[in-house]
C-alpha positions in Angstrom: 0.0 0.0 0.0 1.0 3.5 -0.8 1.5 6.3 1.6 1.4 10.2 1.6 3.5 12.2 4.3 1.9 15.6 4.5 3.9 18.3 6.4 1.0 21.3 6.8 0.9 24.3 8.7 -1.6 24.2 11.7 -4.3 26.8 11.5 -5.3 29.0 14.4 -8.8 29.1 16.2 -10.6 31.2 18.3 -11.3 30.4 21.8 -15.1 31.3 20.6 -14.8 28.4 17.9 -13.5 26.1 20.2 -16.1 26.4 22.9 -18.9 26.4 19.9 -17.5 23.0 18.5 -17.3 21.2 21.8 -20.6 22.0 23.2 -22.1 20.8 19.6 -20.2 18.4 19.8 -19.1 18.7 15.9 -15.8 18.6 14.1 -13.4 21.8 15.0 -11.4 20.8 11.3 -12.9 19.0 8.7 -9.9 18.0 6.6 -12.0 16.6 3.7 -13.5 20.0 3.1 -10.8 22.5 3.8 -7.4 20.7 4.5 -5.0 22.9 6.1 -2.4 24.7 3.7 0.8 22.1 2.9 4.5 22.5 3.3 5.7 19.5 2.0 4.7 16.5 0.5 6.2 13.0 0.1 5.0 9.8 -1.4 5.8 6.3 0.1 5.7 2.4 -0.6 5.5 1.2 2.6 4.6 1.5 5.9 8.1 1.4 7.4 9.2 3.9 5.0 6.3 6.5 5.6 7.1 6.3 9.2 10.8 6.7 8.5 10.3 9.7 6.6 7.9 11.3 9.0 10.2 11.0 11.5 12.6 13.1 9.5 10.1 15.7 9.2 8.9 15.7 12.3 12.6 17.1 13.2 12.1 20.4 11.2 11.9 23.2 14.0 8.4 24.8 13.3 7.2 21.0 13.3 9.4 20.9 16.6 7.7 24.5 17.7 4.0 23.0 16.8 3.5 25.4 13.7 3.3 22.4 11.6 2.4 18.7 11.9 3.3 15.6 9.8 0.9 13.3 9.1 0.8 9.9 7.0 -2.5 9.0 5.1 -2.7 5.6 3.6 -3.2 6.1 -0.5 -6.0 3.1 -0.5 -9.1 5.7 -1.2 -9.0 7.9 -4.4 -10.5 10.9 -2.4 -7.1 11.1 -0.3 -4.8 11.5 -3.1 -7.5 13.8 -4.3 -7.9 16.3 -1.5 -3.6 16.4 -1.0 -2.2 16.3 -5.0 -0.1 19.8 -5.1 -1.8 22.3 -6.5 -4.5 21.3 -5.7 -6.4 23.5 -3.1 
């Protein structure tokens, strides 16, 4: 199976949006809809290499600062490599 490592920045939220969300008890982020704005993005074979290179990105410093977070999504539904091809907003 095929991986994407995704390095995006993390977007900010008002205290407001926060307290709305958890007393509705919806989503705060809905990732499908509006995924947040990408760094860096690297394609995988396998498992053990995704989390290898993740864990080199994880080691850049705004990832280190929690500006940015690296996550690995499994390439297995069409709509993922959809929503994170570059480009592609």
């Amino acid at each position: 199976m095929r991986f994407l490592i995704v390095r995006t920045d993390i977007r900010a939220v008002a205290d407001g949006d926060i307290a709305a969300a958890w007393a509705g008890g919806h989503r705060l982020r809905d990732e499908t809809a509006a995924p947040e704005p990408r760094r860096q993005i690297v394609h995988a074979e396998d498992r053990d290499a995704a989390l290898l290179l993740a864990r080199a990105l994880s080691t850049v410093g705004a990832v280190r600062a929690g500006r940015q977070r690296v996550k690995v999504l499994p390439l297995s539904d069409a709509g993922v490599l959809r929503a994170y091809r570059p480009g592609v907003t």
